[in-house]
C-alpha positions as CSV (number, residue, x, y, z in Angstrom):
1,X,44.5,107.0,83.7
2,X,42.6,106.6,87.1
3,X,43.3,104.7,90.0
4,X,42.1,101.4,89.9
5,X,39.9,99.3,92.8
6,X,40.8,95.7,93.9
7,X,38.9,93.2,95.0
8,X,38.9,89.4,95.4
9,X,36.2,86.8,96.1
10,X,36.5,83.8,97.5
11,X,40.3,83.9,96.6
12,X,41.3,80.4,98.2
13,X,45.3,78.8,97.5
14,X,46.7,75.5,98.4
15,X,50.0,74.0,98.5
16,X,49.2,70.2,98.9
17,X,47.4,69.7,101.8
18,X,48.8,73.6,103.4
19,X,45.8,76.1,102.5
20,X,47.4,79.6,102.4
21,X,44.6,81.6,101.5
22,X,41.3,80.6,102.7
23,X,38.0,82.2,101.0
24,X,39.1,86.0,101.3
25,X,37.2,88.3,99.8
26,X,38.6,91.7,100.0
27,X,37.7,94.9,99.2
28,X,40.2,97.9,98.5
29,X,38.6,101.6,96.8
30,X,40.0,102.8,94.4
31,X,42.1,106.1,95.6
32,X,42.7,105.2,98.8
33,X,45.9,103.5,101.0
34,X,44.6,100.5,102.0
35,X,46.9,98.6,104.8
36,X,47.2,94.5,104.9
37,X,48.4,93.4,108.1
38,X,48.7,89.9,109.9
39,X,51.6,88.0,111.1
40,X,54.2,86.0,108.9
41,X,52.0,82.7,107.2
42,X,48.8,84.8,107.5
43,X,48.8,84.8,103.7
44,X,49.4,88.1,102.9
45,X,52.3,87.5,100.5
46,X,50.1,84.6,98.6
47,X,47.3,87.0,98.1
48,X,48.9,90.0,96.6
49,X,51.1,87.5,94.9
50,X,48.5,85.9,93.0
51,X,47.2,89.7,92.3
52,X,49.7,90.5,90.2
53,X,49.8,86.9,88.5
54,X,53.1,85.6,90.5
55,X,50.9,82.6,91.6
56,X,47.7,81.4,90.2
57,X,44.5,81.1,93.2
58,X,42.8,77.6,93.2
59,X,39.3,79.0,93.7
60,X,37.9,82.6,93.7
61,X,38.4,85.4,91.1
62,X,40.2,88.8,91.3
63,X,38.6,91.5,90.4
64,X,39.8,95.1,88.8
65,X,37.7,97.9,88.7
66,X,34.7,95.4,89.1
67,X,35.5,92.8,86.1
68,X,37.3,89.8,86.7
69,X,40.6,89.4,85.2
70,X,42.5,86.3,84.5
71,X,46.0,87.6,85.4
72,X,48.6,84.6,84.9
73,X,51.4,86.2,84.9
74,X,53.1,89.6,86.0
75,X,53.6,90.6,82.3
76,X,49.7,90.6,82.3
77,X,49.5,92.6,85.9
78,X,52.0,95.2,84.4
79,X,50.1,95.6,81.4
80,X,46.6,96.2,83.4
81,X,48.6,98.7,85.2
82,X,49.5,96.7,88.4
83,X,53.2,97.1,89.6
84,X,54.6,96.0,93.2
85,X,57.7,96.6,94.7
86,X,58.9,93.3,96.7
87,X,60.7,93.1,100.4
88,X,63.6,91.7,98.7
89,X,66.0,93.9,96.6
90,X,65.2,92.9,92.4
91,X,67.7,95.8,91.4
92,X,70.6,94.6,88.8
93,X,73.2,95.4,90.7
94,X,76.0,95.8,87.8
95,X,73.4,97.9,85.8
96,X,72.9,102.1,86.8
97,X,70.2,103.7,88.2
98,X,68.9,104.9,84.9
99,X,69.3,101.3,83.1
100,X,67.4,99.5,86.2
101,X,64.6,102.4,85.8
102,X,64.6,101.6,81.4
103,X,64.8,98.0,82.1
104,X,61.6,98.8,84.7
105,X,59.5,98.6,81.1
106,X,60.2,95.5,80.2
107,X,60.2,96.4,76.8
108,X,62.9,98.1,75.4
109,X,64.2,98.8,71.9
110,X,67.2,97.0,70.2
111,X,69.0,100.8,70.5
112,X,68.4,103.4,73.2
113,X,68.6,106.5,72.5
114,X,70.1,107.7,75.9
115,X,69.8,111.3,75.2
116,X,66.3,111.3,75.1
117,X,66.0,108.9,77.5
118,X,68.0,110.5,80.3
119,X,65.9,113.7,79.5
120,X,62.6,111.3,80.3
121,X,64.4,109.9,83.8
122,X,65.3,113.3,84.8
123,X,62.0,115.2,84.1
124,X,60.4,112.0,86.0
125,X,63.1,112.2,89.1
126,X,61.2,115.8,89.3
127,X,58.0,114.6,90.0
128,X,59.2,112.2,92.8
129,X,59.6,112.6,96.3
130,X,63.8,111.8,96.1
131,X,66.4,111.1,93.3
132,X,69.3,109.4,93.2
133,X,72.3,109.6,90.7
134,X,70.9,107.9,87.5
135,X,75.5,107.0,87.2
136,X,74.9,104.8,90.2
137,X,75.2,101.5,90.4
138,X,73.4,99.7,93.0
139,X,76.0,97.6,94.3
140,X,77.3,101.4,95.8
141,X,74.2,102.5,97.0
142,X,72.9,102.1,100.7
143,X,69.9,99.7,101.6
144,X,67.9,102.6,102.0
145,X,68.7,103.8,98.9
146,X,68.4,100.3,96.6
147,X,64.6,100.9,98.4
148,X,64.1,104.0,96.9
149,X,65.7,102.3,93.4
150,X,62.6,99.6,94.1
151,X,59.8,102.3,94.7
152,X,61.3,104.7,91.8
153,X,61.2,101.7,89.2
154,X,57.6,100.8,89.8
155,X,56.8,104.7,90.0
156,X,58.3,105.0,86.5
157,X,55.7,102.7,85.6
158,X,52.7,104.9,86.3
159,X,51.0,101.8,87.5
160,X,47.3,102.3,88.8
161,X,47.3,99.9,91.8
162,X,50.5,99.9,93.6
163,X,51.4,96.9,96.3
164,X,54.2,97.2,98.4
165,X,55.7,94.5,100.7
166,X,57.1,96.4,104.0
167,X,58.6,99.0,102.3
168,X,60.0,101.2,104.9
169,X,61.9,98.0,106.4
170,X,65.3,100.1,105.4
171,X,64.3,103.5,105.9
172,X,64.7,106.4,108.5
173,X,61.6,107.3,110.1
174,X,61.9,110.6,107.9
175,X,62.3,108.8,104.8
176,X,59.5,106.3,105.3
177,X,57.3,109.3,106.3
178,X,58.2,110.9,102.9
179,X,57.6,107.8,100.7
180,X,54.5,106.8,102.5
181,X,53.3,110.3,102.3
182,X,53.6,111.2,98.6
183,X,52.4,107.4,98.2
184,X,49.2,108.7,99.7
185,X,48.7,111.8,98.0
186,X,49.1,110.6,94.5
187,X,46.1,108.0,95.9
188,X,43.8,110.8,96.9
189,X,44.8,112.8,93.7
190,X,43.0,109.6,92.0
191,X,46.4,108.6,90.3
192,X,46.5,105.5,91.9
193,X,45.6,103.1,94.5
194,X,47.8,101.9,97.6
195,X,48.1,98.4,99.4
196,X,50.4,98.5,101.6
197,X,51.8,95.3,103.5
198,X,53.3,96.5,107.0
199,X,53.7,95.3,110.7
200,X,54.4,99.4,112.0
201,X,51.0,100.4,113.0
202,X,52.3,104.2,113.5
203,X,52.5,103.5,109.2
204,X,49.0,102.2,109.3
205,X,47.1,105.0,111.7
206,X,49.2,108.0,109.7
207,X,49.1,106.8,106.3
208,X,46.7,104.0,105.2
209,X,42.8,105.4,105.3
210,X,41.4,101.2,105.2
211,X,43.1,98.6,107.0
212,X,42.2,94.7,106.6
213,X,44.0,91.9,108.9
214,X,44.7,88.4,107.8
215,X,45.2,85.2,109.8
216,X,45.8,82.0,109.2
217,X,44.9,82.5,105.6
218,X,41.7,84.2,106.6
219,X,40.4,87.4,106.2
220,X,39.6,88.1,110.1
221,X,39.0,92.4,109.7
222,X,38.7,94.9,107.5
223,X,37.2,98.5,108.1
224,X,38.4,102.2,107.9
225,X,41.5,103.0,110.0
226,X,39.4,105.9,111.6
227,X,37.1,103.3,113.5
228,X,40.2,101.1,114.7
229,X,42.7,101.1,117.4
230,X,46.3,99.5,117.5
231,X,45.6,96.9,120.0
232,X,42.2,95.8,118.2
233,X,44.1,95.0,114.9
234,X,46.9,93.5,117.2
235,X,44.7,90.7,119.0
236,X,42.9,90.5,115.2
237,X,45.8,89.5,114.3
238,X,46.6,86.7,117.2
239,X,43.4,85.9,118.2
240,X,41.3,86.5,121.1
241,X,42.9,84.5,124.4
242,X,46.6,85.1,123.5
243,X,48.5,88.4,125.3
244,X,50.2,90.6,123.8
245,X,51.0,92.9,126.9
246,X,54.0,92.8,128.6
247,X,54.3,91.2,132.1
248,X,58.1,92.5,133.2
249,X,58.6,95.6,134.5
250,X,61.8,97.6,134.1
251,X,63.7,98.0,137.6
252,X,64.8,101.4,138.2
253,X,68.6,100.6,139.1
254,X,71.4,102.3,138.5
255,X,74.3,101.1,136.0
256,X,77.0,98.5,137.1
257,X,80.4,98.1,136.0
258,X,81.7,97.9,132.7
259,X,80.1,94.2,131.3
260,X,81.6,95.2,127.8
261,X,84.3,97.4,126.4
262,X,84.9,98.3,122.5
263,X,87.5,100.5,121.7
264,X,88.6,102.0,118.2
265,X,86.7,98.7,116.6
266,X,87.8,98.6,112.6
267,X,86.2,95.8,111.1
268,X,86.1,94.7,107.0
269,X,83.0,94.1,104.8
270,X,82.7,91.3,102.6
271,X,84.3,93.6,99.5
272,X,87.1,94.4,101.7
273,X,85.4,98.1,102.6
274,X,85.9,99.2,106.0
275,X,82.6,98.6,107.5
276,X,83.0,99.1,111.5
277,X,85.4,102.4,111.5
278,X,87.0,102.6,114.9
279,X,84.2,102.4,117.0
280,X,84.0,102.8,120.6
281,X,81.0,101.8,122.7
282,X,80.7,100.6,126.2
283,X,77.6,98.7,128.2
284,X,77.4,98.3,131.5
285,X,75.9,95.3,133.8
286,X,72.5,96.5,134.5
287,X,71.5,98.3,131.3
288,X,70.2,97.3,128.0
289,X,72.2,99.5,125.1
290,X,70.3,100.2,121.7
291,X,71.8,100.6,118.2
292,X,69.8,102.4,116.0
293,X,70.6,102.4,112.5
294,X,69.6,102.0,108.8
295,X,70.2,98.2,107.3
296,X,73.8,98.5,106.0
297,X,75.8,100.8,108.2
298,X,78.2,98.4,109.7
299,X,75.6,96.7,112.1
300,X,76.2,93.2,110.8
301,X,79.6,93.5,111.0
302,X,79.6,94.4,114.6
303,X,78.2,91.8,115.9
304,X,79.7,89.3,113.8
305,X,82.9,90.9,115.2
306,X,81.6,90.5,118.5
307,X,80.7,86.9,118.5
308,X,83.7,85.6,116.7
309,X,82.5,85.2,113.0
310,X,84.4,88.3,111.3
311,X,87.7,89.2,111.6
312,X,88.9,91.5,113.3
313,X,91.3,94.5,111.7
314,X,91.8,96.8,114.8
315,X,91.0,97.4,117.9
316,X,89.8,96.0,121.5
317,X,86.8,93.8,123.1
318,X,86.8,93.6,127.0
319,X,84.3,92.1,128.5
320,X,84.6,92.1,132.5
321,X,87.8,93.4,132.2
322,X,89.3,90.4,129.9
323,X,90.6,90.2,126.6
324,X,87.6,88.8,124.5
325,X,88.1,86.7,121.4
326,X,84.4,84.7,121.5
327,X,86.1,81.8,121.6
328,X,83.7,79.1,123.2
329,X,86.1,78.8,126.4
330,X,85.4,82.2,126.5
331,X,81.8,82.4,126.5
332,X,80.9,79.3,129.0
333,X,83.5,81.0,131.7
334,X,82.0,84.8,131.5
335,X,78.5,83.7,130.6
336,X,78.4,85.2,127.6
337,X,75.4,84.8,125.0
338,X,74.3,85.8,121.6
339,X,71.0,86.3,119.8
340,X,72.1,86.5,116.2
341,X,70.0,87.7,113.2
342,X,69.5,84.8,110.6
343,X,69.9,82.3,113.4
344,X,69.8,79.4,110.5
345,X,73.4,80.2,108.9
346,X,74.8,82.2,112.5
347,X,73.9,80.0,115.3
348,X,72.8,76.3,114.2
349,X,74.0,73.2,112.5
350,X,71.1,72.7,109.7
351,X,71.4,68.9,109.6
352,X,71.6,68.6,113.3
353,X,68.6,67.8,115.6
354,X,66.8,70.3,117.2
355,X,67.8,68.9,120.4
356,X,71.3,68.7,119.7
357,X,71.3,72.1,118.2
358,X,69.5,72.9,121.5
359,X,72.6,71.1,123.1
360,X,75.4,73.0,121.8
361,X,76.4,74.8,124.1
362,X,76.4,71.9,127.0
363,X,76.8,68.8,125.6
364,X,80.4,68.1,126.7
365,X,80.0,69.1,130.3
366,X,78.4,68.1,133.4
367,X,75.7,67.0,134.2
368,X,75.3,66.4,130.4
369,X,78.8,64.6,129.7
370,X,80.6,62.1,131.4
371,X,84.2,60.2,130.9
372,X,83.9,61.0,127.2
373,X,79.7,59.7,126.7
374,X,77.4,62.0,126.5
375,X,73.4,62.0,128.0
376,X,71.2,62.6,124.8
377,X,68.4,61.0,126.9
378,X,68.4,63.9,129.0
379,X,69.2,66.4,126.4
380,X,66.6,65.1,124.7
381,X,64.1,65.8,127.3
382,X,65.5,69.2,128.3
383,X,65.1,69.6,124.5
384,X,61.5,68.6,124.8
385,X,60.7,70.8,127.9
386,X,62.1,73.8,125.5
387,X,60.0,73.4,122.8
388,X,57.0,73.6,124.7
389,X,57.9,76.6,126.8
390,X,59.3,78.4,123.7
391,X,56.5,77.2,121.3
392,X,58.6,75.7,118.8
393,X,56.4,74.5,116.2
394,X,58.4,71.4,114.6
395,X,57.8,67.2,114.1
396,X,59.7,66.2,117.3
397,X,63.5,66.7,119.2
398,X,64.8,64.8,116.8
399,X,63.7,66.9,113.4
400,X,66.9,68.2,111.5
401,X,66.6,72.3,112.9
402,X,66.3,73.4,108.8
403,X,63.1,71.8,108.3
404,X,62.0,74.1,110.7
405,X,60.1,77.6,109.8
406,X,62.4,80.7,110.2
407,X,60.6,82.1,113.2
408,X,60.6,79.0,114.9
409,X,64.2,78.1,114.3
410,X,64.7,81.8,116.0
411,X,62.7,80.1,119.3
412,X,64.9,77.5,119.4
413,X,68.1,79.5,119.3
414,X,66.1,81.7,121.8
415,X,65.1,78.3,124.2
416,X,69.3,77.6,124.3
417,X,70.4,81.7,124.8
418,X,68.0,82.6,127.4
419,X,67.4,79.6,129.5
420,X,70.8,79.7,131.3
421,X,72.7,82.5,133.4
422,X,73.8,85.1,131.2
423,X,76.3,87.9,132.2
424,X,76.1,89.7,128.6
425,X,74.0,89.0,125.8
426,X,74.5,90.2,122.2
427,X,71.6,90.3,120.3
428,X,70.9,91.4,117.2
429,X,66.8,91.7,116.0
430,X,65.8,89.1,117.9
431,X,62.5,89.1,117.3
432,X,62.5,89.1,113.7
433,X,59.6,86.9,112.0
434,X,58.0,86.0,115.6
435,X,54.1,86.6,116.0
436,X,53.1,89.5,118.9
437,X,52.7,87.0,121.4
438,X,56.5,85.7,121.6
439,X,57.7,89.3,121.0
440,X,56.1,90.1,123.9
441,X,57.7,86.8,125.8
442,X,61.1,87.7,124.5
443,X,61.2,91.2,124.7
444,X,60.4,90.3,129.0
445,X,63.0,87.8,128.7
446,X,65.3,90.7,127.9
447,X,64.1,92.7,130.1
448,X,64.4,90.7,132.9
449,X,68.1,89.8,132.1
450,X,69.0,93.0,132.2
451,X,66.9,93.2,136.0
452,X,69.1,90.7,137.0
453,X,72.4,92.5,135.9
454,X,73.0,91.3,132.7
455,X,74.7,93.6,130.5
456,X,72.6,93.9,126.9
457,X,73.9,95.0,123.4
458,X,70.9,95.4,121.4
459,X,71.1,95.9,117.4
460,X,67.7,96.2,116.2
461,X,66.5,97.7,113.1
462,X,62.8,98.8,114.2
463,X,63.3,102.1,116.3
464,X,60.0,101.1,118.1
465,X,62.0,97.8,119.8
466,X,64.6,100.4,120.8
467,X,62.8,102.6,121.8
468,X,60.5,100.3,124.4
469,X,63.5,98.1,125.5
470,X,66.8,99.9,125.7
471,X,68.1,102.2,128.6
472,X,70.5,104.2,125.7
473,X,70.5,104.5,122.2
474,X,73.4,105.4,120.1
475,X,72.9,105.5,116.5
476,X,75.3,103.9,113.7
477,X,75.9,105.3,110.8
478,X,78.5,104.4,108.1
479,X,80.4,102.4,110.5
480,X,80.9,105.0,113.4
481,X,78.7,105.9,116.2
482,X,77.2,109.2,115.7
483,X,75.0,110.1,118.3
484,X,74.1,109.1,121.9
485,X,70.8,109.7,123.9
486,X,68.8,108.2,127.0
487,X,66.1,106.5,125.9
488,X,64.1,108.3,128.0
489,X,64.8,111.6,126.6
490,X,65.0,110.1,123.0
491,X,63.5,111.7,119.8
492,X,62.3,109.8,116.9
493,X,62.9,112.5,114.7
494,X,66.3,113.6,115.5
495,X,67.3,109.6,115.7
496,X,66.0,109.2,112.0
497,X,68.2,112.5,110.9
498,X,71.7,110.9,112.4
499,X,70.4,107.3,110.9
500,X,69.7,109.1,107.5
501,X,73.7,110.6,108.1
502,X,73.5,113.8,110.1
503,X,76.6,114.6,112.0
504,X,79.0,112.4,110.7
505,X,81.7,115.4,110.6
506,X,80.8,116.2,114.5
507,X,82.0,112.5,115.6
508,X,85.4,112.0,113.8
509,X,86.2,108.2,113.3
510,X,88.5,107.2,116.7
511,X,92.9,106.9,116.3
């Protein structure tokens, strides 16, 4: 039982004319963290997925511990002692802690002697970095906790080389640091190897000791973390010619008035739970206000509240000193816009154009509509002039807006949002699955919003966004706001302890 090293030659994967994975031929030691960076489509999913036999390479070879293996399926991975734990949630969520962890095996007997077994599970919870109950089911448990379930399962394994796809995308900073840390020592024990797929280069720099970059399916860097710097492995990533800096600098101003108003805010989940537990939160023109907190808390719900697609139980929304409903009146007369996560299924018609998705929110007035006709020339051409600025990567205006690619269906809800006057914006992770150089663009765009009085509500689940954009912070945590701070005087540490749940009591929900 010894760690195991990785390495590919030549690894090269097509999908029809698309090639995914170009000739990469890394090299990971065995005992050691090694990060994978590069921006979504560099092919860092296709290569580790066609290491542990999810998909088979056209050309090349995969190596373990210097032999070549023919691993066609995960069954065969597993069995070599590969195990990966996936961005996406593979917990049975009817099943408990303990029978997701058995099932973990993939080869169980017809009966389970659950005595012994829960005498296994609990001796193994003691050699980890957390527990959880092995009663609990996962369809109870938080996001950050279903994470943990993920990263317990393939720890139950004992597997030798470990992949993990971003997997402190629900974690507080404290929580990723723990997982990430014990990750690494088991690695330098020599119990097991680390690869570690991330976009946080804090994760990279403090945990990984080798670092490679992919993009555009090739493998553009790879070298020990020691000899690198954050901005190298940035521009690696985009390629020389492209900035990454920002070019908007924040105005010192002091807050307007009032631009939005919630008070005691009670909102339901899909199961009927109350998700948003009278909440009271106010932004003012001028400012850009941050919500900090861990995937699951009642962020969604908030701004679906906000923006008119969740009912709500309780509660007030004033925004410039009106009633607000979202209603579509609404919005065009106080210049309100929104930024939602998921922009496919929350702001766009899939079957609709790009252009007339772009045109949504103007079609039927002036200049764009007249005595009932309306100008698709011209919208068409606005629509054209968009795609350019934005750098929306689709087959023409006229493309249905769900053939596009997640990121650049995002630009095009962006391109609409942003291009107009805006007297509030609600966004929520806008920049979600967009390369460095249009975070950088959109993050100015925000910026300069807000230096032009717009009030912004920010929801954003990387505290380094927050932390760079917003003027406040409050953190959300089981519905409620628990804690307020400047983000000037704003510490990562004490912002991951409310996200993780501190200080609930201190903070009672509002009458």
């Amino acid at each position: 039982m010894h760690a195991l090293g990785l390495e590919t030659y030549l690894l090269t994967k097509r999908f029809g004319a698309f090639t995914a994975l170009d000739a990469v031929s890394l090299k990971v030691r065995p005992g050691t963290v090694h990060a994978l960076l590069g921006e979504n489509g560099a092919g860092k999913s296709t290569l580790v997925k066609c290491v542990v036999g999810y998909q088979r390479p056209d050309e090349g070879a995969v190596l373990i511990d210097g032999r070549e293996q023919a691993i066609h399926s995960p069954t065969v991975a597993r069995d070599l002692g590969i195990g990966m734990v996936y961005q996406h949630f593979t917990v049975v969520p009817g099943m408990t802690v303990a029978e997701n962890l058995l099932l973990a095996r993939g080869r169980l007997p017809a009966v389970i002697d659950w005595r012994a077994a829960r005498a296994e599970l609990e001796a193994f919870l003691g050699t980890t970095p957390f527990r959880l109950d092995l009663d609990a089911r996962p369809a109870d448990l938080a996001a950050g906790e279903k994470q943990k379930l993920e990263i317990l399962k393939q720890l139950f394994l004992q597997p030798r080389l470990l992949i993990l796809d971003e997997p402190t995308s629900v974690l507080t900073p404290q929580e990723a640091d723990e997982v990430l840390g014990a990750l690494r020592e088991r690695a330098h024990r020599g119990d097991c190897t680390v690869v570690l797929i991330t976009h946080k280069f804090r994760e990279v720099s403090e945990h990984a000791d080798d670092v490679s970059v992919l993009r555009r399916g090739r493998l553009v860097e790879s070298g020990a973390v020691a000899q690198t710097r954050p901005q190298q492995l940035a521009q690696a990533m985009v390629g020389e010619g492209r900035l990454l800096e920002s070019t908007v600098e924040r105005e010192a101003r002091a807050a307007g008035v009032v631009g939005i108003e919630i008070r005691g805010l009670r909102v339901l989940g899909d199961r009927g739970e109350s998700a948003v537990r009278g909440l009271d939160l106010a932004v003012r023109r001028g400012e850009i206000v941050g919500v900090a907190g861990v995937s699951g808390n009642g962020q969604r719900e908030l701004m679906q509240a906000l923006t008119g697609q969740r009912a709500r139980e309780s509660g007030s929304v004033r925004v410039a000193g009106r009633e607000f409903r979202a209603t579509r009146r609404q919005n065009r007369e106080l210049q309100v816009r929104s930024l939602p996560e998921e922009p496919l299924a929350n702001a766009c018609v899939g079957a609709l154009s790009v252009a007339q998705n772009m045109a949504l929110r103007q079609f039927d007035e002036a200049p764009w509509a007249r005595a009932g006709w309306v100008r698709w020339r011209g919208l068409r051409r606005r629509a054209r002039e968009w795609i350019a600025e934005y750098g929306v990567k689709t087959q023409g205006e006229r493309a249905p807006i769900r053939t596009l690619s997640g990121g650049n269906v995002q630009r095009a809800v962006l391109a609409r949002e942003l291009s107009g006057p805006a007297e509030l914006l609600l966004v929520s992770n806008p920049v979600f699955g967009l390369d460095f150089a249009a975070v950088a663009e959109i993050h100015d765009r925000l910026l300069a919003a807000r230096n032009r009085g717009a009030a912004v509500l920010l929801l954003s689940e990387d505290l380094d966004e927050l932390l760079a954009l917003a003027d406040r912070i409050v953190v959300m945590s089981e519905g409620r706001i628990v804690h307020e701070v400047a983000a000037a005087a704003a510490d990562r540490h004490e912002l991951g302890a409310y996200m993780g749940g501190k200080g609930h009591a201190a903070m009672p929900e509002a009458a």
